[in-house]
LOMAR-130910 format. One record per residue: residue number from 1; y, z, x of N, C-alpha, C in turn. Coordinates in steps of 0.1 Angstrom, whole numbers, plus 2048, in hexadecimal, padded with zeros to 3 digits. Layout:
BEGIN
NODE seq n_c2 n_c3 n_c1 ca_c2 ca_c3 ca_c1 c_c2 c_c3 c_c1
NODE NUM    Y    Z    X     Y     Z     X    Y    Z    X
...
//
This chain:
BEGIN
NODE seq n_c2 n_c3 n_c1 ca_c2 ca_c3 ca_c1 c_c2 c_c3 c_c1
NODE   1  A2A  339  9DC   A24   345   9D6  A2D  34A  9CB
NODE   2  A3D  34B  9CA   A40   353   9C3  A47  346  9BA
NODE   3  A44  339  9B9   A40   333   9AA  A33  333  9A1
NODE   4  A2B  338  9AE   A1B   339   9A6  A21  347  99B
NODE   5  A21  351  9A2   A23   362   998  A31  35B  98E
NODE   6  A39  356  98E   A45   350   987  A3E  348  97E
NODE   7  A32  341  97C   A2E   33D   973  A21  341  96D
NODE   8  A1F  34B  973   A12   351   96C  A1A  35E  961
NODE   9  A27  363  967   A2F   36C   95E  A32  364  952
NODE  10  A32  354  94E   A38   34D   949  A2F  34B  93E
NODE  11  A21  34F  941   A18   34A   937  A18  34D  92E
NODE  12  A18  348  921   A15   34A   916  A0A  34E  911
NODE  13  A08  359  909   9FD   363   904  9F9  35D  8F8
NODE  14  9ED  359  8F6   9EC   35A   8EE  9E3  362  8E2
NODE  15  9EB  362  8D5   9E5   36C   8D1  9D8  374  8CC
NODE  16  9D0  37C  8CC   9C2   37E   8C9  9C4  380  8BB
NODE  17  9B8  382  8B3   9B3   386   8A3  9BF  392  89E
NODE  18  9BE  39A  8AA   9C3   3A3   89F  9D4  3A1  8A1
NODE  19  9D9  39D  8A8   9E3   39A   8AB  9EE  392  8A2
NODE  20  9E3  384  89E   9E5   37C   88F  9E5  385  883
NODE  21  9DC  38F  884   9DD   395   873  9EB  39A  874
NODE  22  9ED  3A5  880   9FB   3AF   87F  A05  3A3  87A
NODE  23  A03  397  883   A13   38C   881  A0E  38C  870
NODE  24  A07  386  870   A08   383   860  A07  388  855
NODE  25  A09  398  85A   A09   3A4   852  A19  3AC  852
NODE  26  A1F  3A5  85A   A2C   3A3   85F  A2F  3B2  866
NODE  27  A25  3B4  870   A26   3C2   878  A2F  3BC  88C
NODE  28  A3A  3C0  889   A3F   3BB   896  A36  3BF  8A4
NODE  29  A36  3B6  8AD   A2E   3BC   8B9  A2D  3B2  8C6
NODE  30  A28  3B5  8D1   A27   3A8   8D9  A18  3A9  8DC
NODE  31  A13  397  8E0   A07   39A   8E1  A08  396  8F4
NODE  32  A03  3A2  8F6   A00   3A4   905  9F3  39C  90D
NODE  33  9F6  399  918   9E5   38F   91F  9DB  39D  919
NODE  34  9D2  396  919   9C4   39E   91A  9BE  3A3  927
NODE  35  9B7  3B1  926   9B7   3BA   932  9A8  3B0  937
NODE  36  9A4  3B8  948   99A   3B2   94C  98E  3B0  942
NODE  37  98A  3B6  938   97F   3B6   930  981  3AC  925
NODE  38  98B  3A7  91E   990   3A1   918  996  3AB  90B
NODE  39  994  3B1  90B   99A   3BD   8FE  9A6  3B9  8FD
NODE  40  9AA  3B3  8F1   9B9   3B0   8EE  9C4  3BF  8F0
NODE  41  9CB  3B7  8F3   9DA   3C6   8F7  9E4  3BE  8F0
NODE  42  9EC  3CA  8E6   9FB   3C4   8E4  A02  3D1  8E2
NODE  43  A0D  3D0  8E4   A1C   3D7   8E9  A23  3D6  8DC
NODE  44  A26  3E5  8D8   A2B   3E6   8CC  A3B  3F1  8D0
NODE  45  A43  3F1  8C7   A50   3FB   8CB  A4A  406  8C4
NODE  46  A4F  413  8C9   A4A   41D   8C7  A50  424  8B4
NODE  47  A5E  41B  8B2   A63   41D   8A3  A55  41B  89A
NODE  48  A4F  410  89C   A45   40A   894  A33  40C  894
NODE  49  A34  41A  8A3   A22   418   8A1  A1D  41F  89A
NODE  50  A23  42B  892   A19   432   887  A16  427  87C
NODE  51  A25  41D  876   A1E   414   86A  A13  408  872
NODE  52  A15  407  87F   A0B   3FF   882  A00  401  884
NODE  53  A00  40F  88A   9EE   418   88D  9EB  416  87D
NODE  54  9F4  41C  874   9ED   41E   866  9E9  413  861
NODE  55  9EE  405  863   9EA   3FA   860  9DA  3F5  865
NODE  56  9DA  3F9  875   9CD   3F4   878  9C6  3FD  87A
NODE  57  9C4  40B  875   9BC   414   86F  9B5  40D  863
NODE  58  9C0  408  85C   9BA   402   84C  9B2  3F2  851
NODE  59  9B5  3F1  85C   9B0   3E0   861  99F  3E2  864
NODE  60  9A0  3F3  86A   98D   3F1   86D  991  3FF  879
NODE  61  99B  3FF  881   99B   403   88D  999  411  88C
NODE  62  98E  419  884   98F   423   883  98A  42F  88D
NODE  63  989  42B  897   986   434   8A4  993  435  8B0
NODE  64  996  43C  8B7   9A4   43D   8C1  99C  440  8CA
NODE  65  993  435  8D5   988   439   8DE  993  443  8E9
NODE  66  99B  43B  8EE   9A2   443   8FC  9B6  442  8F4
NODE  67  9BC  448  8F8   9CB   44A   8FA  9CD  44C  90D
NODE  68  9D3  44D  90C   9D8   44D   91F  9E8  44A  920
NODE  69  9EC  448  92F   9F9   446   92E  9FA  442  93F
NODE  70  A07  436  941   A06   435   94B  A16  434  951
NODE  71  A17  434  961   A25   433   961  A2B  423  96D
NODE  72  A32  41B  964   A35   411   96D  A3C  410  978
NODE  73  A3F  41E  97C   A46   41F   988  A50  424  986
NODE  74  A56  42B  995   A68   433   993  A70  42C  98A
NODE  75  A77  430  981   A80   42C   97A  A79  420  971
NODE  76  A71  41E  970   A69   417   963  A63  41E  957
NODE  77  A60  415  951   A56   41B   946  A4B  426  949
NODE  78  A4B  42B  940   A3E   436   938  A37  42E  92E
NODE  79  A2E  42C  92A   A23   424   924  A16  42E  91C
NODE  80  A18  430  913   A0D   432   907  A04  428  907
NODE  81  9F4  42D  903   9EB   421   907  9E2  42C  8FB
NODE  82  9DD  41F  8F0   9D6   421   8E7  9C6  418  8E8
NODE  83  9BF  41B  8EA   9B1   412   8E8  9AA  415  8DE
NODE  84  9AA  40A  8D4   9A4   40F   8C5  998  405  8C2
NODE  85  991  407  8BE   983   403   8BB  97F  403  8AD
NODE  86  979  3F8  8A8   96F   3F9   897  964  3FA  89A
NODE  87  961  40A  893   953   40A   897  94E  409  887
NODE  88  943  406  88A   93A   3FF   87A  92C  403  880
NODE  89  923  401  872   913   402   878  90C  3F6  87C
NODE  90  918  3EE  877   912   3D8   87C  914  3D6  882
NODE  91  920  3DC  88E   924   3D3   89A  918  3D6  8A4
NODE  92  919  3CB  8AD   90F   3CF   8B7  918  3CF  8C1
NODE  93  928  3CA  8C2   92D   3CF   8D0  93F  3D2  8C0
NODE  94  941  3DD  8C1   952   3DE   8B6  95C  3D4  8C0
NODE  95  965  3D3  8B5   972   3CC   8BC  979  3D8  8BF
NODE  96  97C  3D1  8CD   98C   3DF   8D2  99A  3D5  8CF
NODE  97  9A2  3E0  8D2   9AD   3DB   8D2  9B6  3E6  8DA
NODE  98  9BB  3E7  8E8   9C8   3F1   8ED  9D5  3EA  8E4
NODE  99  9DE  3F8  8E2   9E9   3F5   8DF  9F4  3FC  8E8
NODE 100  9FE  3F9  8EF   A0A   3FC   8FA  A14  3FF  8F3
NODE 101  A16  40F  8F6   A2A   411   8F4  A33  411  8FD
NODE 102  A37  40C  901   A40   40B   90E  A4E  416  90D
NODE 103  A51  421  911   A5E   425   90D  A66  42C  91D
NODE 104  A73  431  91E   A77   42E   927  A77  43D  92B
NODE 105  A74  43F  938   A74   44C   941  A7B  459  939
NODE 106  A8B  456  93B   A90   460   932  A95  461  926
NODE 107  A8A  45D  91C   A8B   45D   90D  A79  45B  909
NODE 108  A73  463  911   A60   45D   90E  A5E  469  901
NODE 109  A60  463  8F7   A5D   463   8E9  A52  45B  8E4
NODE 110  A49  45E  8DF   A43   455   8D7  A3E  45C  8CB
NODE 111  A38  458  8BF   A34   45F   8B1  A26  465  8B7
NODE 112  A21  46F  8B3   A11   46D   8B5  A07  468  8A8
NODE 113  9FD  463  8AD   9F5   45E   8A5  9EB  468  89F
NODE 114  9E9  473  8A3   9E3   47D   8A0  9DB  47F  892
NODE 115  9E5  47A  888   9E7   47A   87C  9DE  46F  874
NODE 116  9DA  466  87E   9D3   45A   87A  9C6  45D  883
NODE 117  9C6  45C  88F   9B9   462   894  9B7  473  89C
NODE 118  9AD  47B  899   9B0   486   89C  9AF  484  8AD
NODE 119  9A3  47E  8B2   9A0   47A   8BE  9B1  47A  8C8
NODE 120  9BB  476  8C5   9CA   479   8CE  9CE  486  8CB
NODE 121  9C2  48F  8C9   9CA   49E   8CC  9CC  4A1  8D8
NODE 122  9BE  4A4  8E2   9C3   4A4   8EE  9C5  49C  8F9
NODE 123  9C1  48C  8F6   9C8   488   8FA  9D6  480  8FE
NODE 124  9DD  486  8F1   9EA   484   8F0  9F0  48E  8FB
NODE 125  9EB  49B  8F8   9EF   4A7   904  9EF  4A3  910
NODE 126  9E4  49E  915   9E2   49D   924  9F0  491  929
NODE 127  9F1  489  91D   9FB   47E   925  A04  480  923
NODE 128  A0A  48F  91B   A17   498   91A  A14  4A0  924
NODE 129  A0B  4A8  929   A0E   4AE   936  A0F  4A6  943
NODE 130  A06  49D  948   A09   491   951  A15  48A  953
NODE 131  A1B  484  948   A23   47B   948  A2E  47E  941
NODE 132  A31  48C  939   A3C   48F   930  A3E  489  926
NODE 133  A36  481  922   A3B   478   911  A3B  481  90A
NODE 134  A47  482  901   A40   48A   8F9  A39  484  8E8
NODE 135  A31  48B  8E0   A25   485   8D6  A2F  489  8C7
NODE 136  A3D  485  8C6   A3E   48C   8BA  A35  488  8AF
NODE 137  A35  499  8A8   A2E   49B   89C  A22  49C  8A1
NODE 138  A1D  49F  8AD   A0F   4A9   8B3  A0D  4B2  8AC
NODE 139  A04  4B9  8A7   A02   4C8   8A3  A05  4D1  8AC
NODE 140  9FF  4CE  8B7   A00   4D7   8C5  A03  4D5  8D4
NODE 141  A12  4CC  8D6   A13   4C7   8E4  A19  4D0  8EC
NODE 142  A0D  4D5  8F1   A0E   4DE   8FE  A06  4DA  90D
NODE 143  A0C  4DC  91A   A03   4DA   923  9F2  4DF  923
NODE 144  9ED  4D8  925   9DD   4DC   923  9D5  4D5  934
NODE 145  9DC  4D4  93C   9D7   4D4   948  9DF  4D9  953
NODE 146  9ED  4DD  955   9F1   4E2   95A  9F8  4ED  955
NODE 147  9FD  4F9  960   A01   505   957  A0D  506  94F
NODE 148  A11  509  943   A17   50B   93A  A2A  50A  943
NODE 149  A26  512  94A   A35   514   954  A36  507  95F
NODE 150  A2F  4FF  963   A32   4F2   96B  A3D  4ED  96A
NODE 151  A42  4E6  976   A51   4DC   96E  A4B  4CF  975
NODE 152  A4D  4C9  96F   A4E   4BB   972  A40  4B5  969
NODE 153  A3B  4A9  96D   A32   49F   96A  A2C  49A  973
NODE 154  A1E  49E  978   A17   49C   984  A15  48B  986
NODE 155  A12  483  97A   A0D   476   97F  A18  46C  97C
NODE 156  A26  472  97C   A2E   46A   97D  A32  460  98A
NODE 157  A32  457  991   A3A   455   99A  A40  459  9A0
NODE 158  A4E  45D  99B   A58   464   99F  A5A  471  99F
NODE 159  A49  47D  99F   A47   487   99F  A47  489  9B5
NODE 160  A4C  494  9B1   A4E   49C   9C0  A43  4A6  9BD
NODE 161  A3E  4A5  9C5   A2F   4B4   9C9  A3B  4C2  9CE
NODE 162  A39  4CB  9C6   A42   4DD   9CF  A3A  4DB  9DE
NODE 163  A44  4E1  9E1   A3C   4E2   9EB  A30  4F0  9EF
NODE 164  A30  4F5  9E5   A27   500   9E9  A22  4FF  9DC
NODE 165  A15  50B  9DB   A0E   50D   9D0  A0C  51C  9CF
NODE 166  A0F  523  9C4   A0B   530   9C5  9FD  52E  9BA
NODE 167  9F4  537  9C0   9EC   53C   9B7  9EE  548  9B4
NODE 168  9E9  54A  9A7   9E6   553   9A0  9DD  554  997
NODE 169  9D7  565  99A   9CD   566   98F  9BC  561  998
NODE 170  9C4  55C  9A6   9B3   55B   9B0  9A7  561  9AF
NODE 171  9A8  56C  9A7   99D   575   9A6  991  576  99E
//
């Protein structure tokens, strides 16, 4: 069993369409397995995804369907998750493409893309009040689902529940 998972971690990805352009556009990146649907994923460092977003903005990708964020567990990664789409009046199904930032618990930095698609306004928020990343160069990163005074990051992992809740304002 644990040569089978030892060699399936070993496999070699290989690369999809858009994956080729970035290498040969000389945009650094890794190209990641493809998700259950087959939508290409690749993993970019967080120094380099505004010239990369702005790159495949200019490639076609001009829709930012979802942003999101996930967490790999205590003391792991925080993960920026980009799913970008060409939409045109000819396709009958657009190409997607996710893109992954991976950065580390205490230093979750990433640029926001805001700037390129308006669509990560609020969802850049939600995965800065959830998860604490923060969106530099947001216009406006403030909590927008939890109250303003909260501490912590509810969908972290290594989030502890208070143990009480006050309400206010029941009325």
């Amino acid at each position: 069993m644990a040569d089978e998972i030892q060699a399936s971690e070993s496999q070699i990805v290989e690369a999809g369409p858009v994956s080729r352009w970035l290498t040969e556009n000389g945009f650094e990146h890794e190209a990641m397995q493809p998700d259950h649907l087959g939508v290409e994923v690749v993993r970019v460092d967080r120094e380099f995804l505004l010239p990369f977003c702005t790159a495949l903005y200019g490639y076609g990708f001009n829709y930012l369907q979802c942003q999101c964020a996930y967490d790999t567990g205590p003391g792991g990664d925080l993960v920026s998750v980009y799913h970008l789409i060409k939409v045109s009046d000819s396709a009958d199904r657009p190409e997607e493409l996710r893109v992954k930032v991976f950065v580390p618990r205490d230093d979750a930095k990433v640029p926001s893309v805001y700037w390129i698609w308006k669509t990560a306004d609020w969802q850049e928020r939600e995965s800065y009040d959830m998860y604490g990343i923060v969106y530099e160069g947001h216009p406006n990163l403030k909590r927008i689902l939890m109250p303003e005074d909260w501490v912590g990051y509810p969908l972290r992992k290594d989030y502890i529940s208070p143990d009480f809740y006050e309400l206010q304002d029941a009325y």
